[in-house]
C-alpha positions in Angstrom: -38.9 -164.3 -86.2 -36.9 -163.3 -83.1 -35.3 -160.1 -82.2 -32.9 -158.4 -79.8 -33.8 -155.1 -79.2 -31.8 -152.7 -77.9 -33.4 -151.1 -74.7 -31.9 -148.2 -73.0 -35.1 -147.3 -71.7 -35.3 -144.3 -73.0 -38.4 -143.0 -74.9 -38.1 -144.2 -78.3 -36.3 -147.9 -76.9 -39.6 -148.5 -74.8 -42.1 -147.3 -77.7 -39.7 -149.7 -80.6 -39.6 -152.3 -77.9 -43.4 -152.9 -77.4 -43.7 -152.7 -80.9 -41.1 -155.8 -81.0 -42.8 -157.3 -78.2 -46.0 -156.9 -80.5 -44.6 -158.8 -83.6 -42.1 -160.9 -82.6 -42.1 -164.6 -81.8 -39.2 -164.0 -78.7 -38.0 -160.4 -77.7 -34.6 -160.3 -75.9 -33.3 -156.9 -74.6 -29.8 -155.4 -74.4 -29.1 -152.6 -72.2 -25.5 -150.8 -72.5 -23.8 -149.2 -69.4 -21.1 -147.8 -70.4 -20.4 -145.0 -68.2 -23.0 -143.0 -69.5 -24.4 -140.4 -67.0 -28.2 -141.8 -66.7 -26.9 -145.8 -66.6 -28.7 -146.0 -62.9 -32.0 -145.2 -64.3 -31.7 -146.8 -67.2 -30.3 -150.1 -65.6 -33.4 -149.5 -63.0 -36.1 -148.9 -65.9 -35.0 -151.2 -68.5 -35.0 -154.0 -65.6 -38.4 -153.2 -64.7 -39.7 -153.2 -68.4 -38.0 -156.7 -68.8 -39.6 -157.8 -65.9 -43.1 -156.6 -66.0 -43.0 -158.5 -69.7 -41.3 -161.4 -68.6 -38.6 -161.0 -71.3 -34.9 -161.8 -70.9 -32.5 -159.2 -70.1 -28.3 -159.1 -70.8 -26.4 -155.8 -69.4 -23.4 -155.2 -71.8 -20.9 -153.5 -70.1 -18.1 -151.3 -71.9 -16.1 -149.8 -68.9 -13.3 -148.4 -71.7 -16.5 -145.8 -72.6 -16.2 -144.1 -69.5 -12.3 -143.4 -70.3 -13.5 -141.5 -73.4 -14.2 -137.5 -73.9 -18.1 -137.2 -74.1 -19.7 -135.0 -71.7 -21.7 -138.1 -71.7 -19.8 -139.8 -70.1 -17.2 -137.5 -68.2 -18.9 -136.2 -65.0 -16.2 -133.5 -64.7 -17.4 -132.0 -68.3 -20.4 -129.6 -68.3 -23.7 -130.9 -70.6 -24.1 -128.9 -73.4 -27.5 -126.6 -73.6 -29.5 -125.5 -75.5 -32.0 -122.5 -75.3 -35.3 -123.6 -77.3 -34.8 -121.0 -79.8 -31.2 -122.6 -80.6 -32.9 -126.2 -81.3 -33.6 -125.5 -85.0 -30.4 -123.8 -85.8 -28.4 -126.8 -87.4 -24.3 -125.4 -87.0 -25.4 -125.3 -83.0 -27.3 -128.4 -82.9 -24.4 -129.8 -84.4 -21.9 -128.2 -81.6 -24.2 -129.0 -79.3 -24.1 -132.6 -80.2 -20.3 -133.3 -80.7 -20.2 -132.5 -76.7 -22.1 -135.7 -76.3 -21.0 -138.4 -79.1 -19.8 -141.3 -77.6 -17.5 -142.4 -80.7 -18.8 -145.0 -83.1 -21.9 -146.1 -79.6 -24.7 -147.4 -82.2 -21.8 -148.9 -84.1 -20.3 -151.0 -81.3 -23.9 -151.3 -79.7 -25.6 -153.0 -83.2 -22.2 -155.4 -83.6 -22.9 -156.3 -80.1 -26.4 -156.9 -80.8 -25.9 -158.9 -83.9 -23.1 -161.4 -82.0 -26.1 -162.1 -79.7 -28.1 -163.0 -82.9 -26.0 -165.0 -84.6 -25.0 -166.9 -81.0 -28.4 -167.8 -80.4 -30.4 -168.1 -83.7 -32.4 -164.7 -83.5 -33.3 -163.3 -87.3 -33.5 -159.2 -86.2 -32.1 -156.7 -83.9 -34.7 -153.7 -83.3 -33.3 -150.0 -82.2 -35.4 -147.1 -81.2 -33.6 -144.6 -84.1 -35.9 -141.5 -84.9 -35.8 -138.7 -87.3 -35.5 -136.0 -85.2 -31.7 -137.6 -83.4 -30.6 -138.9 -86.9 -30.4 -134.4 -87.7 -27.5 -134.1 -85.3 -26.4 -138.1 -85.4 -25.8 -139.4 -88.3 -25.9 -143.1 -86.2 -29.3 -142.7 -85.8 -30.6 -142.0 -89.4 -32.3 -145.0 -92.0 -29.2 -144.4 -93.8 -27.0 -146.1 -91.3 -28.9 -149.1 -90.2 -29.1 -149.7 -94.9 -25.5 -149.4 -94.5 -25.1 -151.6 -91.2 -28.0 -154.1 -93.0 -25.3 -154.2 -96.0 -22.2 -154.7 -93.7 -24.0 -157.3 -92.0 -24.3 -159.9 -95.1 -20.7 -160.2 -94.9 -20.1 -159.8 -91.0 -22.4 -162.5 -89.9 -23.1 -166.0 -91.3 -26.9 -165.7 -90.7 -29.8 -163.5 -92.4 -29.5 -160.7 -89.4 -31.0 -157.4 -90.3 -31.3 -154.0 -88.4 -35.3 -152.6 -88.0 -35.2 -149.5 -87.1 -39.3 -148.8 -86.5 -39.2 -145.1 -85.6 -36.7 -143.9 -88.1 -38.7 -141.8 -89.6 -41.0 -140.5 -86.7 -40.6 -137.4 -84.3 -41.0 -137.3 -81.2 -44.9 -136.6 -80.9 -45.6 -139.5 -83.4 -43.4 -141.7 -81.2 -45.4 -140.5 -78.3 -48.2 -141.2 -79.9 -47.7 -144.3 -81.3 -46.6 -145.4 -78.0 -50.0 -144.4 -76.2 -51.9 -146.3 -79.0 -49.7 -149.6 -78.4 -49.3 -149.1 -75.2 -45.8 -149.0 -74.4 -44.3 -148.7 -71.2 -44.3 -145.5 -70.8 -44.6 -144.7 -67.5 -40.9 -147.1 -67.2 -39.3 -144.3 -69.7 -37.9 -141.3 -69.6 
């Protein structure tokens, strides 16, 4: 099989895509700039990743993100924070992350990532979702990517299916999963 991963760069990307890169006949990364306030590191990492594997590389970009009201993406708006003892309280976790959701991202990003599929015969695309992001984003929970996997046998001609190999981890199993693998971790952040 073949897969497109998507690769941000991020922690979780670079732990789900060594474990592509592991079990995959031919990995192909997407990276999304779309505004987003860490888009120079993670054009600079994920390029580095791709190259130290020798893997192919397409930067997607969605300029019309950067128009939209996400502290994500809007310099001029202040990052929400939160104190440590405010991480496991759910309503601000929740407040917390509305300041940041970049409407419908993992949507747009996955029907991206499936057009690259069906255009050049890959099977899979493979996102770095986790457990502990799918709490405050529903877009990141197993939930979504059964739903997406359902949408996607009508929205594309071919046998394309979202993995999702973290889904259920935290962080420190991602972590250390990625140490045993040996993902690129010193190329994340």
């Amino acid at each position: 099989m073949k897969a497109f991963v998507l690769l941000s760069s991020g922690l979780d990307s670079a732990v789900a895509f060594k474990k592509a890169y592991d079990e995959f006949e031919e990995v192909r990364c997407l990276t999304f700039d779309y505004g987003q306030r860490a888009r120079l590191r993670e054009l600079q990492y994920s390029r580095k990743i791709c190259a130290l594997y020798r893997v192919k590389q397409y930067i997607i970009r969605l300029p019309w993100y950067e128009k939209f009201g996400s502290a994500l993406t809007q310099k001029r708006k202040k990052m929400p924070v939160l104190r440590e003892q405010a991480l496991d309280n759910a309503s601000k976790a929740r407040v917390s992350a509305s300041g940041v959701w970049v409407p419908a991202r993992n949507t747009v990003f996955l029907g991206v990532a499936a057009s690259y599929c069906e255009n050049f015969g890959f099977e899979a695309i493979v996102a770095g979702f986790d457990a502990e992001e799918a709490d405050t984003f529903p877009d990141n929970s197993s939930q979504f990517v059964s739903s997406f996997n359902a949408m996607l046998r009508y929205g594309t001609m071919r046998q394309i299916k979202v993995l999702a190999p973290l889904v259920e981890m935290n962080k420190a199993e991602i972590v250390a999963l990625g140490i045993r693998i040996k993902a690129p971790l010193e190329w994340s952040w």
